[in-house]
mmJSON file of the N, C-alpha and C atoms, coordinates in Angstrom:
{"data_MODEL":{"atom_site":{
"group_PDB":["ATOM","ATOM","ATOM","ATOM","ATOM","ATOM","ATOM","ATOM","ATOM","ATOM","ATOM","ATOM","ATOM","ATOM","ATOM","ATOM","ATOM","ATOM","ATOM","ATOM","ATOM","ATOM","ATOM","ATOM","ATOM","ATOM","ATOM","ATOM","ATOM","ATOM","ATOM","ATOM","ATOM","ATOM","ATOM","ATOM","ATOM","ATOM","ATOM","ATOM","ATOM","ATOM","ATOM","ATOM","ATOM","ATOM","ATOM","ATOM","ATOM","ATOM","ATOM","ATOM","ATOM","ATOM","ATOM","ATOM","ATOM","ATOM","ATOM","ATOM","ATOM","ATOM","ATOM","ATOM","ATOM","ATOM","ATOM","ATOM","ATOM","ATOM","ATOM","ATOM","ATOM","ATOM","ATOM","ATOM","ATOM","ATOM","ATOM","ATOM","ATOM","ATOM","ATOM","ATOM","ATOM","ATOM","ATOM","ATOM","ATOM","ATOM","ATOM","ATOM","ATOM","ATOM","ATOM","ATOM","ATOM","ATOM","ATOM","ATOM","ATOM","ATOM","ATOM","ATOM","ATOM","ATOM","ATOM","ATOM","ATOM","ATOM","ATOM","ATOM","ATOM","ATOM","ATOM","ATOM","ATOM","ATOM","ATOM","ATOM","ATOM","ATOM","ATOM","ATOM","ATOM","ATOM","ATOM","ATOM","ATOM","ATOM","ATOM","ATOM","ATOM","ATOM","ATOM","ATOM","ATOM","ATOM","ATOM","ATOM","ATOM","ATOM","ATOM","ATOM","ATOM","ATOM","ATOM","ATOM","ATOM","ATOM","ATOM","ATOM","ATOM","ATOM","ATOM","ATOM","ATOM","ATOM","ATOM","ATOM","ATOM","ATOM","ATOM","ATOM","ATOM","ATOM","ATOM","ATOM","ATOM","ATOM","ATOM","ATOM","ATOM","ATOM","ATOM","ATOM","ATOM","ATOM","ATOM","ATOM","ATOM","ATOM","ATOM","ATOM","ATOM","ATOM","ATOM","ATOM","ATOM","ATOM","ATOM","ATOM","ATOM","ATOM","ATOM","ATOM","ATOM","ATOM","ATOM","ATOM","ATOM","ATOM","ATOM","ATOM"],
"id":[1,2,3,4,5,6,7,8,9,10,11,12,13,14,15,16,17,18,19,20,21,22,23,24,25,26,27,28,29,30,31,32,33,34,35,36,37,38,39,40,41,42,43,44,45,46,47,48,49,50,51,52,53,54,55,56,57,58,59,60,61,62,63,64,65,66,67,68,69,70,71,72,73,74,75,76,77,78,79,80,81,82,83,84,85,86,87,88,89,90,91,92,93,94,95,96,97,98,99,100,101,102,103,104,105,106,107,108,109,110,111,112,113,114,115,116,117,118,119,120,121,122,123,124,125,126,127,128,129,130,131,132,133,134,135,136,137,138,139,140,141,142,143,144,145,146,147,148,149,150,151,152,153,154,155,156,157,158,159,160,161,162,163,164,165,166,167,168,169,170,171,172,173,174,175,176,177,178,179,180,181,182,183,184,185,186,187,188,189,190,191,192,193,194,195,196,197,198,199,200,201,202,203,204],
"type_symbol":["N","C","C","N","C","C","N","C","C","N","C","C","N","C","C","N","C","C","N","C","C","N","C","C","N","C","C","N","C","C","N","C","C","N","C","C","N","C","C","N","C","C","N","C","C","N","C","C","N","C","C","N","C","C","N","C","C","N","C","C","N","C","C","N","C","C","N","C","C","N","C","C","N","C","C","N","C","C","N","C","C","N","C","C","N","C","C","N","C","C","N","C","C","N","C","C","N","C","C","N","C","C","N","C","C","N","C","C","N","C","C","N","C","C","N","C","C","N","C","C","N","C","C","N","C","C","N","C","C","N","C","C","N","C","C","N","C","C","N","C","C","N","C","C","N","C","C","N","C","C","N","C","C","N","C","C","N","C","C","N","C","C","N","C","C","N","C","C","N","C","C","N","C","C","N","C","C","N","C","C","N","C","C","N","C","C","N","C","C","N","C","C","N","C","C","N","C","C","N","C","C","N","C","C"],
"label_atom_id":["N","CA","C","N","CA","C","N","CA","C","N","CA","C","N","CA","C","N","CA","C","N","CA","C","N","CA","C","N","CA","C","N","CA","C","N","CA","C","N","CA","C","N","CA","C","N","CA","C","N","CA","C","N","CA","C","N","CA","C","N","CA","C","N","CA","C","N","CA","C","N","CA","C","N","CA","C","N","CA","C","N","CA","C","N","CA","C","N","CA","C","N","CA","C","N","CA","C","N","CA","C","N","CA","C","N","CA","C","N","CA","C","N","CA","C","N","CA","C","N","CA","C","N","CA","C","N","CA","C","N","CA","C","N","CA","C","N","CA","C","N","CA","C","N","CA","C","N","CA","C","N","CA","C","N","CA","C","N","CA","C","N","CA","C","N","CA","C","N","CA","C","N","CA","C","N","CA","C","N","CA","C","N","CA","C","N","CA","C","N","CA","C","N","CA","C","N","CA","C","N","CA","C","N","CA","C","N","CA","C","N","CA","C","N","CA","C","N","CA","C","N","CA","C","N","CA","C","N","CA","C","N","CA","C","N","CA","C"],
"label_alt_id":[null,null,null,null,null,null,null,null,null,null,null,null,null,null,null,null,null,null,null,null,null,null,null,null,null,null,null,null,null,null,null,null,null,null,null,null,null,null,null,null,null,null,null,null,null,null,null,null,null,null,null,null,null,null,null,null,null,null,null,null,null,null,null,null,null,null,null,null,null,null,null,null,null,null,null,null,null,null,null,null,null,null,null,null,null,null,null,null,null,null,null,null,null,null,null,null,null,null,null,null,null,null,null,null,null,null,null,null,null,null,null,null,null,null,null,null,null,null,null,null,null,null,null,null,null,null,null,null,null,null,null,null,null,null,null,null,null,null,null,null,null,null,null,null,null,null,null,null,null,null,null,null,null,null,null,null,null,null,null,null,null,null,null,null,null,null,null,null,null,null,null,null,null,null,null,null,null,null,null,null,null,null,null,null,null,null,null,null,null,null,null,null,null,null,null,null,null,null,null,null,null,null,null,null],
"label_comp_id":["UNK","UNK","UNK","UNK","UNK","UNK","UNK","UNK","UNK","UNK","UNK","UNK","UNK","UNK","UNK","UNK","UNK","UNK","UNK","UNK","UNK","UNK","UNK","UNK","UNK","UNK","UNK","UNK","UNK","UNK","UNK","UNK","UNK","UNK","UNK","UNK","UNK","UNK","UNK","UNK","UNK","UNK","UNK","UNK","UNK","UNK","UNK","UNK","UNK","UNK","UNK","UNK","UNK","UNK","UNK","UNK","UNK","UNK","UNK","UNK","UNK","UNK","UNK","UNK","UNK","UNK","UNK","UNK","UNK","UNK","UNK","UNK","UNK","UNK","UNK","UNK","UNK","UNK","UNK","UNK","UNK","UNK","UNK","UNK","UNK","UNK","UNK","UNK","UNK","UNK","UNK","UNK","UNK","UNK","UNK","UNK","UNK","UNK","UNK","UNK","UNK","UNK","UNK","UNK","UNK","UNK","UNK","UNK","UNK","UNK","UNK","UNK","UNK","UNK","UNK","UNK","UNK","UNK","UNK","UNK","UNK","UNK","UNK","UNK","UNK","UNK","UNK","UNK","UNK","UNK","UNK","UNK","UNK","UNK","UNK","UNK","UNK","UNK","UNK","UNK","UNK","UNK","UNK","UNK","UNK","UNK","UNK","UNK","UNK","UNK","UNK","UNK","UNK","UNK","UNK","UNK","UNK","UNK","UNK","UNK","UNK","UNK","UNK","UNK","UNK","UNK","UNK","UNK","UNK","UNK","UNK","UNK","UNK","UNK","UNK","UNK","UNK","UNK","UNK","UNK","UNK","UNK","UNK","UNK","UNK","UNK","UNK","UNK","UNK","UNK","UNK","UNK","UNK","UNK","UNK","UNK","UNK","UNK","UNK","UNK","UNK","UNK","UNK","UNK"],
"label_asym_id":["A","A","A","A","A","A","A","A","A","A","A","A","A","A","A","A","A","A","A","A","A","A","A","A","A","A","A","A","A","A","A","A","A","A","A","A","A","A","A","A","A","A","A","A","A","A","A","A","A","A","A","A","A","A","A","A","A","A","A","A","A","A","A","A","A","A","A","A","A","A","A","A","A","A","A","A","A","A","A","A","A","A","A","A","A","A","A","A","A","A","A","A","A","A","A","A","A","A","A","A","A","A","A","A","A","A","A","A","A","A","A","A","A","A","A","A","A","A","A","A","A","A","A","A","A","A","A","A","A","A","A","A","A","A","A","A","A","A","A","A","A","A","A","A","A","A","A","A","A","A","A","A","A","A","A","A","A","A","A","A","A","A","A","A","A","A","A","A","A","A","A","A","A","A","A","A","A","A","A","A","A","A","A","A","A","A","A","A","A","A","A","A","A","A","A","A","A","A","A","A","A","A","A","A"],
"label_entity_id":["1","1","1","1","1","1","1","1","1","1","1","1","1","1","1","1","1","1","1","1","1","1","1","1","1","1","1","1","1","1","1","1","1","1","1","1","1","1","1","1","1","1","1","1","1","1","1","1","1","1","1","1","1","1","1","1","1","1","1","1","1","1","1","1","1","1","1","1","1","1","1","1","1","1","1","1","1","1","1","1","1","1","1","1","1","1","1","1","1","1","1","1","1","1","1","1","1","1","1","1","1","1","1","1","1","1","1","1","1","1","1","1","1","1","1","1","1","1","1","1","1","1","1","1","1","1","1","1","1","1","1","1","1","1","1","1","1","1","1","1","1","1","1","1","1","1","1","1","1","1","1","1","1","1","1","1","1","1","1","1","1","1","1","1","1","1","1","1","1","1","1","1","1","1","1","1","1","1","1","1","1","1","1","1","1","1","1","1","1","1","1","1","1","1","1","1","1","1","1","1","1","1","1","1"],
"label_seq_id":[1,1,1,2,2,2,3,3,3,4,4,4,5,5,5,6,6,6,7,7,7,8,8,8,9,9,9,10,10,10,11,11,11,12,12,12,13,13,13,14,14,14,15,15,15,16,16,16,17,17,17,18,18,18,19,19,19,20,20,20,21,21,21,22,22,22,23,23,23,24,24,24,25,25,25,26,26,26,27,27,27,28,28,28,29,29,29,30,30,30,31,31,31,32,32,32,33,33,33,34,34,34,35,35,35,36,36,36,37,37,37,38,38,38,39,39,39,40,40,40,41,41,41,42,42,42,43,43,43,44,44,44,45,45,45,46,46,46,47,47,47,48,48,48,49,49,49,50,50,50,51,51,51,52,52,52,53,53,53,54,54,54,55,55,55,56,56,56,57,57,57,58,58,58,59,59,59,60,60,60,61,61,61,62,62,62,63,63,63,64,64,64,65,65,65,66,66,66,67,67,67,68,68,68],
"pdbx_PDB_ins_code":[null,null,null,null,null,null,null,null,null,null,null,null,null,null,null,null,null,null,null,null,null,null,null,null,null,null,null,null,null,null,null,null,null,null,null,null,null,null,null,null,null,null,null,null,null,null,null,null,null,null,null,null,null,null,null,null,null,null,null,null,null,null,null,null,null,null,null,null,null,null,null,null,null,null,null,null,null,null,null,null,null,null,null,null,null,null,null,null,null,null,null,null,null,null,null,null,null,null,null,null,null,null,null,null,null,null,null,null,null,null,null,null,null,null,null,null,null,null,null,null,null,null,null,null,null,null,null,null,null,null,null,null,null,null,null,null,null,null,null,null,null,null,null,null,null,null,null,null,null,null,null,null,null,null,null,null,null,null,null,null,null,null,null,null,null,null,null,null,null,null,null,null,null,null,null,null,null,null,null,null,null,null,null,null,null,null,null,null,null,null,null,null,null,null,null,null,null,null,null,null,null,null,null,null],
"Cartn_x":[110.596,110.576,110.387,109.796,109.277,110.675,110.549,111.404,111.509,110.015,109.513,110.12,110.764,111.133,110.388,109.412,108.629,107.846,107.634,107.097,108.24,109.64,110.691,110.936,110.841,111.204,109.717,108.644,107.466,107.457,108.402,108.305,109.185,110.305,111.452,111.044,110.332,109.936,108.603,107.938,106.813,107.673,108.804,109.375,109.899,110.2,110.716,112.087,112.472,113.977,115.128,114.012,115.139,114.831,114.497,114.563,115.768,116.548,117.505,118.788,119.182,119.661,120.754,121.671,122.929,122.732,122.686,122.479,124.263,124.944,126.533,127.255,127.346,128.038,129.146,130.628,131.316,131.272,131.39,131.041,132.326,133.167,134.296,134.234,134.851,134.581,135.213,135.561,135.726,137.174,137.767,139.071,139.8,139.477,140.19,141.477,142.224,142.925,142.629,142.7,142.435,143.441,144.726,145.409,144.409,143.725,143.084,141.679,141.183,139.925,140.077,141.289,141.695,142.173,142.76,142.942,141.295,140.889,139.464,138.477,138.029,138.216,137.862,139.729,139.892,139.554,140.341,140.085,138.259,137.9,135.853,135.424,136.274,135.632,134.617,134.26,133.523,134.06,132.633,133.254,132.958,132.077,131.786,132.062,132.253,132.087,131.299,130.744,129.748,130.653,130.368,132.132,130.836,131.54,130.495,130.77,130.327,130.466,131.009,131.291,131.911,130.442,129.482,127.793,127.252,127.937,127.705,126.6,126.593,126.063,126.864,126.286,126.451,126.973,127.95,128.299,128.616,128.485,129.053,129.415,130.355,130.793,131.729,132.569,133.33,133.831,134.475,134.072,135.367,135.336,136.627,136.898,136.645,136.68,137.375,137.564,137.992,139.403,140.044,141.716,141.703,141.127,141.368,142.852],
"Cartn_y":[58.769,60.096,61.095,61.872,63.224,63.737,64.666,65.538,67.073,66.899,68.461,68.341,69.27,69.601,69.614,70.297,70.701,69.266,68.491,67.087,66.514,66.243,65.522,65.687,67.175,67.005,66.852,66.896,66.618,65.368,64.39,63.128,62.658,63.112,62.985,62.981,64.312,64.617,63.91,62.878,62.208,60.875,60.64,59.302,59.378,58.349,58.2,58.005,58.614,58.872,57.53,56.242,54.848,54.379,55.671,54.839,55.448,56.099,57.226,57.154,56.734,56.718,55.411,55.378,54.553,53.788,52.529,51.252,50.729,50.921,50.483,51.685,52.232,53.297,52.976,53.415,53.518,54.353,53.966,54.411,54.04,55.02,55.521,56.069,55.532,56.189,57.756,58.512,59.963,60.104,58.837,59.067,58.239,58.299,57.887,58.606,58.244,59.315,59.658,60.677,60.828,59.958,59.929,58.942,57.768,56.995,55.337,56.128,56.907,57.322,57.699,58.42,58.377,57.451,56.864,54.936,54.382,54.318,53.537,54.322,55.545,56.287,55.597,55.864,55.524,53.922,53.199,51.12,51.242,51.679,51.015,51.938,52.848,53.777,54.282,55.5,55.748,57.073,58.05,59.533,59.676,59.463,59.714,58.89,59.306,58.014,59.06,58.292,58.936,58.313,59.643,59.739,59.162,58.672,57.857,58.352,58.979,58.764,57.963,57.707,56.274,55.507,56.297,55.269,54.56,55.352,54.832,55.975,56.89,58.006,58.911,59.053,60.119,61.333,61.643,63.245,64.244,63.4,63.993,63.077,63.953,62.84,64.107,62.696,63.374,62.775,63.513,63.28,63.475,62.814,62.99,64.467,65.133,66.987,67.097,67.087,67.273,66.675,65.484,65.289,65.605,66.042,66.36,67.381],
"Cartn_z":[25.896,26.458,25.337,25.695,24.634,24.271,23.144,22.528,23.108,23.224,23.881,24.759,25.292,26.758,28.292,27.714,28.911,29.2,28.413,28.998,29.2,28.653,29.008,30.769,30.857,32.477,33.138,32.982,32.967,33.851,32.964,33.057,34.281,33.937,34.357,36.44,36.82,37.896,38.241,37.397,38.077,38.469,38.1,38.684,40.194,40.671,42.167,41.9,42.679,42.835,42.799,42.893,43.082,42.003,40.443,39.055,38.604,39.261,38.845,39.665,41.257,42.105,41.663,42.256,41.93,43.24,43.567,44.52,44.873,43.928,44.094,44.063,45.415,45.792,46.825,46.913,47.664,49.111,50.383,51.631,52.367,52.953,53.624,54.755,55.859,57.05,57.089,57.552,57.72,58.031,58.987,59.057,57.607,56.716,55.874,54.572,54.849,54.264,52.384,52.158,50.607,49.997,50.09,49.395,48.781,50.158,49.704,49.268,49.331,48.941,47.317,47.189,45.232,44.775,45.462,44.891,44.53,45.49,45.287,44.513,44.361,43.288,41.778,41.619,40.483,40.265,40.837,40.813,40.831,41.342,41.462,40.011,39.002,38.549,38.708,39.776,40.607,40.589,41.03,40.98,41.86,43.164,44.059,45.505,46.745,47.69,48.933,49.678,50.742,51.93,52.722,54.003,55.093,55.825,57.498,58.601,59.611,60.887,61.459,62.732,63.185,64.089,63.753,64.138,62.949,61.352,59.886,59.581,59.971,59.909,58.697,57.061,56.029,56.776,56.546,56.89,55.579,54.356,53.306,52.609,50.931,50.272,49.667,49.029,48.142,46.898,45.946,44.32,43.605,42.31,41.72,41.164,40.804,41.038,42.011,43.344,44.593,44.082,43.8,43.187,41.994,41.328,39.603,39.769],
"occupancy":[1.0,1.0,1.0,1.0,1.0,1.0,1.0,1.0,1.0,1.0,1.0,1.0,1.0,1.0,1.0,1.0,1.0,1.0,1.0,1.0,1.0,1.0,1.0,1.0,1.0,1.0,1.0,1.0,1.0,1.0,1.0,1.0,1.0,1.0,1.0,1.0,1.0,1.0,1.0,1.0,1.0,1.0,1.0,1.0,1.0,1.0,1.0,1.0,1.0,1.0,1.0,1.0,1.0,1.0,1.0,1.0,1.0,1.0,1.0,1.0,1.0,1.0,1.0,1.0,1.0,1.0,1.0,1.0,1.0,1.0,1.0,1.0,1.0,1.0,1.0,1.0,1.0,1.0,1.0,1.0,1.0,1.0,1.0,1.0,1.0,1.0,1.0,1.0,1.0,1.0,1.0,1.0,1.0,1.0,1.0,1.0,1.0,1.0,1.0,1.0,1.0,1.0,1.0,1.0,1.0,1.0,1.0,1.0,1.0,1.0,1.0,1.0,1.0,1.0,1.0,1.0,1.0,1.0,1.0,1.0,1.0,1.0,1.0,1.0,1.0,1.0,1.0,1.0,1.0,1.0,1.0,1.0,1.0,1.0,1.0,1.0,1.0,1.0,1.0,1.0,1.0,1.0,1.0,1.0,1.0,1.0,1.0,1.0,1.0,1.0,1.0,1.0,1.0,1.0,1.0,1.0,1.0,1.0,1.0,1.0,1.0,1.0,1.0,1.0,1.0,1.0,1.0,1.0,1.0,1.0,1.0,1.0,1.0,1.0,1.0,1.0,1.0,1.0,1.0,1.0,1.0,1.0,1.0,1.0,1.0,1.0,1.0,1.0,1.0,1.0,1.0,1.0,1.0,1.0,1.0,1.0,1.0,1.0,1.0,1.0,1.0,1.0,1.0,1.0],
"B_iso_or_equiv":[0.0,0.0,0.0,0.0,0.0,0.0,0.0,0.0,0.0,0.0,0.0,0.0,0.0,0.0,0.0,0.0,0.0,0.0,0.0,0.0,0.0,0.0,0.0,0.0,0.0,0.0,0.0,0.0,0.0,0.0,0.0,0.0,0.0,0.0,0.0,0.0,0.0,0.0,0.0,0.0,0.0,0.0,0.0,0.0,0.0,0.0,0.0,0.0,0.0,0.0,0.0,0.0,0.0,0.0,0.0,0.0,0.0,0.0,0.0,0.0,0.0,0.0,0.0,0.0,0.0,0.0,0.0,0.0,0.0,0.0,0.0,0.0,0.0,0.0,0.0,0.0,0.0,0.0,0.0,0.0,0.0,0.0,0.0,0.0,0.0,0.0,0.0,0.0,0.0,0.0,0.0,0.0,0.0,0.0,0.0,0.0,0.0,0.0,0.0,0.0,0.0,0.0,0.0,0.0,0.0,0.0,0.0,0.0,0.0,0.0,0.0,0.0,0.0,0.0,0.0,0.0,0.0,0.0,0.0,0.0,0.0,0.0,0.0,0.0,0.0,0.0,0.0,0.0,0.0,0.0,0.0,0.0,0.0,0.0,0.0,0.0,0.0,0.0,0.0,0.0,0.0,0.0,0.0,0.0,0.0,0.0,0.0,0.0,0.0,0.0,0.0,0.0,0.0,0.0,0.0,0.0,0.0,0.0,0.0,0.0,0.0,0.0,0.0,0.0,0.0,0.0,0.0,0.0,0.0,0.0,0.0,0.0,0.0,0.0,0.0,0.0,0.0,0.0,0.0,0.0,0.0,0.0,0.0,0.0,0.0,0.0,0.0,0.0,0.0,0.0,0.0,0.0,0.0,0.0,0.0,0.0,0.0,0.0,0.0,0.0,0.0,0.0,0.0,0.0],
"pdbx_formal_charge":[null,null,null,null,null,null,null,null,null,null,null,null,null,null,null,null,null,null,null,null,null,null,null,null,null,null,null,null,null,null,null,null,null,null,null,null,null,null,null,null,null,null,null,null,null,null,null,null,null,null,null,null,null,null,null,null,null,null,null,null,null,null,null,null,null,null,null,null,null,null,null,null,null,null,null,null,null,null,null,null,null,null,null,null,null,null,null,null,null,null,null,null,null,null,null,null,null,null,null,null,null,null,null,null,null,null,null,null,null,null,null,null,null,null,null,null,null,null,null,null,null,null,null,null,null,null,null,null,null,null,null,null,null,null,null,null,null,null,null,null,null,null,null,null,null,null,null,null,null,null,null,null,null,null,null,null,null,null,null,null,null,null,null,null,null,null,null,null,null,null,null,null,null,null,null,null,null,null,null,null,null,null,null,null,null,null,null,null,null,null,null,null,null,null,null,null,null,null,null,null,null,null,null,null],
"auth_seq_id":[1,1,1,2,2,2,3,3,3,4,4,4,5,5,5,6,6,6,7,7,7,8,8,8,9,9,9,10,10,10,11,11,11,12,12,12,13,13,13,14,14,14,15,15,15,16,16,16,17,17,17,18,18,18,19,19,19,20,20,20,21,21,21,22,22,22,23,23,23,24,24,24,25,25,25,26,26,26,27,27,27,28,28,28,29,29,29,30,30,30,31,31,31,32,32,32,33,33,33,34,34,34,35,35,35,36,36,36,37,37,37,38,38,38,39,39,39,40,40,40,41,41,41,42,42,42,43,43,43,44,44,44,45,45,45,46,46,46,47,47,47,48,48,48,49,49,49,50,50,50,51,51,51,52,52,52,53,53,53,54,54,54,55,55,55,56,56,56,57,57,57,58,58,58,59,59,59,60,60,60,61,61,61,62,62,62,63,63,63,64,64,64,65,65,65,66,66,66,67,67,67,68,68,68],
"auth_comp_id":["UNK","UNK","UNK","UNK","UNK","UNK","UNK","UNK","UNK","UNK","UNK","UNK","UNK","UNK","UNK","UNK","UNK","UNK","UNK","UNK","UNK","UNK","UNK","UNK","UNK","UNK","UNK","UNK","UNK","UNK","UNK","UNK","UNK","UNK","UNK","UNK","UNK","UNK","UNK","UNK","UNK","UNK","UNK","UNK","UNK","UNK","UNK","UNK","UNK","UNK","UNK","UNK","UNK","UNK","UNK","UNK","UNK","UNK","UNK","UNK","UNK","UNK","UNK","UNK","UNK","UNK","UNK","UNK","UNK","UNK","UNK","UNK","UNK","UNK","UNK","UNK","UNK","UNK","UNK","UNK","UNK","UNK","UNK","UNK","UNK","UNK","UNK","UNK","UNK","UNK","UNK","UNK","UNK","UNK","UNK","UNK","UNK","UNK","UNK","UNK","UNK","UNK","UNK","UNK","UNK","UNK","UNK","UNK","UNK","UNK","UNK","UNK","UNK","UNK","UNK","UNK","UNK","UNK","UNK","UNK","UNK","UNK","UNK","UNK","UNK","UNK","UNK","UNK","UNK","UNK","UNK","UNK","UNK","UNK","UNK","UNK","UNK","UNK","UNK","UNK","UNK","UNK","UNK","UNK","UNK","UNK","UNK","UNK","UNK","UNK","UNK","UNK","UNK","UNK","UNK","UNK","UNK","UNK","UNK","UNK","UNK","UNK","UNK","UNK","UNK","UNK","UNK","UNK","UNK","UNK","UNK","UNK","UNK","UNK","UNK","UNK","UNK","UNK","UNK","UNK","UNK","UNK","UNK","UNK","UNK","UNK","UNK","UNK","UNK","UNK","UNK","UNK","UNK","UNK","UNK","UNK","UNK","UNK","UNK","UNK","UNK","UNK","UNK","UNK"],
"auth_asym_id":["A","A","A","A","A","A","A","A","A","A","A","A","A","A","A","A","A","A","A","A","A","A","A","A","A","A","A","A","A","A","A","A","A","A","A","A","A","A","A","A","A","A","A","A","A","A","A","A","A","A","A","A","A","A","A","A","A","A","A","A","A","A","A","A","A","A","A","A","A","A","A","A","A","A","A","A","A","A","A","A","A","A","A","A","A","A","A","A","A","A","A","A","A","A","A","A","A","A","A","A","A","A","A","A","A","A","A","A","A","A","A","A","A","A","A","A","A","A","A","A","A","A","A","A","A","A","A","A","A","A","A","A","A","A","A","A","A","A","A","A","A","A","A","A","A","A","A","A","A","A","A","A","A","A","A","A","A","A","A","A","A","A","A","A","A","A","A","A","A","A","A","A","A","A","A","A","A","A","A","A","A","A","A","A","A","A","A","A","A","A","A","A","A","A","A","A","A","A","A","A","A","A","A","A"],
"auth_atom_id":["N","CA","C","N","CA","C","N","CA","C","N","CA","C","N","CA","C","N","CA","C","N","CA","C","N","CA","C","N","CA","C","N","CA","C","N","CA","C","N","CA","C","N","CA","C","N","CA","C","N","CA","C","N","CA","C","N","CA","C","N","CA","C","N","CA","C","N","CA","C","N","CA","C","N","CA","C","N","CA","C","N","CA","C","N","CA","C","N","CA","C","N","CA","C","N","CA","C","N","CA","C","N","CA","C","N","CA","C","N","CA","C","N","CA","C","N","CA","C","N","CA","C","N","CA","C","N","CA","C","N","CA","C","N","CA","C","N","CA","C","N","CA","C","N","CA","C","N","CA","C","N","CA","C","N","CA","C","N","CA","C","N","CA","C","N","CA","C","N","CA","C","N","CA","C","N","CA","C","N","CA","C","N","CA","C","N","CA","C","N","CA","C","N","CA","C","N","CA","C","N","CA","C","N","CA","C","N","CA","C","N","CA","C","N","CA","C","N","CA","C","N","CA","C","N","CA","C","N","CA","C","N","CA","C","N","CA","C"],
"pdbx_PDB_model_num":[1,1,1,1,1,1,1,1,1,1,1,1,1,1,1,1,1,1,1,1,1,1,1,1,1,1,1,1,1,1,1,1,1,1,1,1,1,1,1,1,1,1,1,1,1,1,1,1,1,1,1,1,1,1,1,1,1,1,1,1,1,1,1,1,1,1,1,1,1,1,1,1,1,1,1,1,1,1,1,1,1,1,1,1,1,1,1,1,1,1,1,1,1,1,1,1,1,1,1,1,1,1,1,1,1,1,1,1,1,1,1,1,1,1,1,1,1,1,1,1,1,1,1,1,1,1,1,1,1,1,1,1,1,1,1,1,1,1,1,1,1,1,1,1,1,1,1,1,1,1,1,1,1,1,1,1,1,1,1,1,1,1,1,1,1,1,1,1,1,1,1,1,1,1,1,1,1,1,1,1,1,1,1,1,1,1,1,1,1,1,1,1,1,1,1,1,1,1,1,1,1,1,1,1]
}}}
């Protein structure tokens, strides 16, 4: 990757998004209480988890910022 900037992100934005994207992500249904959601959290070291519908439908997520 360039030094220059303007080609660094140049570059950066001609790639597809599944060279960059995280494949081992945590997914939590919606009724789950934050208690087990900052447990798992912390145990998967993981900053993020994506909350589900009860069809498995994304409604959101939430992140270690949110218990900091």
């Amino acid at each position: 990757m360039s030094t220059n900037p303007e080609k660094a992100v140049s570059y950066v934005l001609s790639k597809y998004v599944t060279e960059y994207m995280d494949k081992d992500v945590l997914i939590l249904d919606m009724d789950t209480e934050t208690r087990e959601a900052a447990t798992m959290l912390r145990n998967y070291e993981r900053d993020d988890i994506i909350v589900v519908d009860k069809e498995k439908i994304p409604v959101g997520n939430c992140n270690r910022r949110r218990y900091s």
